[in-house]
N, C-alpha and C positions, 0 to 999 in steps of 0.2 A: 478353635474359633469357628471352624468350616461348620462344625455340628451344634453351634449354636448360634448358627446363620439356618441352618436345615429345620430345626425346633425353634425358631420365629415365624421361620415360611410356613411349615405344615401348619402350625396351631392356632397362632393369634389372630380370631376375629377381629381381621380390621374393622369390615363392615356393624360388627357391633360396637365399636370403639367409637366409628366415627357418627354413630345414630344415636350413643348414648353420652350421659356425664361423666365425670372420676365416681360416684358415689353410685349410679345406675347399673354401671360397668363392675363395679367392685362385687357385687350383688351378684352377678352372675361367677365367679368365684368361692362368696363365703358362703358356705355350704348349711354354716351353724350357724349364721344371721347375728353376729358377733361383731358385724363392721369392722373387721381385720382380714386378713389373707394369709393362713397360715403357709409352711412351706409341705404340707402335705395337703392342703386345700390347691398351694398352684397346681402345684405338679398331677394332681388328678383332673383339675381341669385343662389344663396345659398337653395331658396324653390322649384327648379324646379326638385328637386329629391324628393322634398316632394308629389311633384304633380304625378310625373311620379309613385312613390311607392303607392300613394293613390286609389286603383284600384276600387272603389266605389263611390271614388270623392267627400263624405261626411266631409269632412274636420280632419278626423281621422284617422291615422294610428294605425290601431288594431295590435292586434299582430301577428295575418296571414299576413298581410301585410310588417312585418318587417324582415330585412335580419334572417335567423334562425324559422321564424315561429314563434317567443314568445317573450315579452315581454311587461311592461305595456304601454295600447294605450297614444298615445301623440298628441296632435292637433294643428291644424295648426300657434294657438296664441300661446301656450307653443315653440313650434317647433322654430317661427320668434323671439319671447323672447330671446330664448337661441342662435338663429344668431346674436341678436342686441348683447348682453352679448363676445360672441367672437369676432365680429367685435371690441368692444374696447381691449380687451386681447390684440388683435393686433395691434390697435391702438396706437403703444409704443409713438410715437410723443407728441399724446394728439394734435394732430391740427383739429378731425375731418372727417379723409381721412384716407384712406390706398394707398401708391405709391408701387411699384411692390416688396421693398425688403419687405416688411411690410407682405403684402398679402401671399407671397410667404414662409413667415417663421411660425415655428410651432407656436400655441398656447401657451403662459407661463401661468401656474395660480398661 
C-alpha cells in the first residue's frame, strides 16, 4: 500500500487534473486517440515521473531522490507493478480500459 501511496505522489498531475475535464485529462493518457486508457497506456504515462525523479537514471529511486529526501529505494519493475495493481483498482468495469470517469476517480482498495 506504502508504494502506491509513493506512485500517486511522484506521478499524478494534479495540476493538470484540476485545470482540465475527465475527457481533456484522458487525452493526455491515450496515446492512440482511441478514447480509452489502456493498461500499458497508464503505466507509461504514469512512469514519466519516475523518470523525471530518477536523477541518476539507474533505474532506482533512492531515497534522495524521493519527495522528503527518505525512504526505502523502489525500482522501476516494483514502481510499474504497483501502476499495473492501480490501474485495475480503477479498472471498476473489469473491461480492461479505463474511460475518463474511471481514470479520473480515487483509488478504492
Amino acid at each position: 500500500m506504502r508504494r502506491l501511496f509513493i506512485a500517486a505522489v511522484l506521478c499524478v498531475p494534479l495540476t493538470a487534473l484540476a485545470q482540465s475535464s475527465p475527457a481533456e485529462y484522458l487525452k493526455l493518457f491515450d496515446s492512440n486517440g482511441d478514447g480509452k486508457v489502456s493498461e500499458a497506456e497508464y503505466v507509461a504515462y504514469m512512469s514519466q515521473g519516475f523518470y523525471r525523479m530518477d536523477a541518476n537514471h539507474d533505474g532506482v529511486l533512492e531515497p534522495d531522490e524521493l519527495p522528503g529526501g527518505h525512504g526505502k529505494p523502489i525500482t522501476l519493475k516494483e514502481f510499474q507493478d504497483n501502476l499495473r495493481h492501480q490501474f485495475h483498482m480503477l479498472d471498476r468495469h473489469h473491461h480492461g480500459y479505463l474511460n475518463a470517469q474511471e481514470l479520473t476517480a480515487p483509488p478504492q482498495g
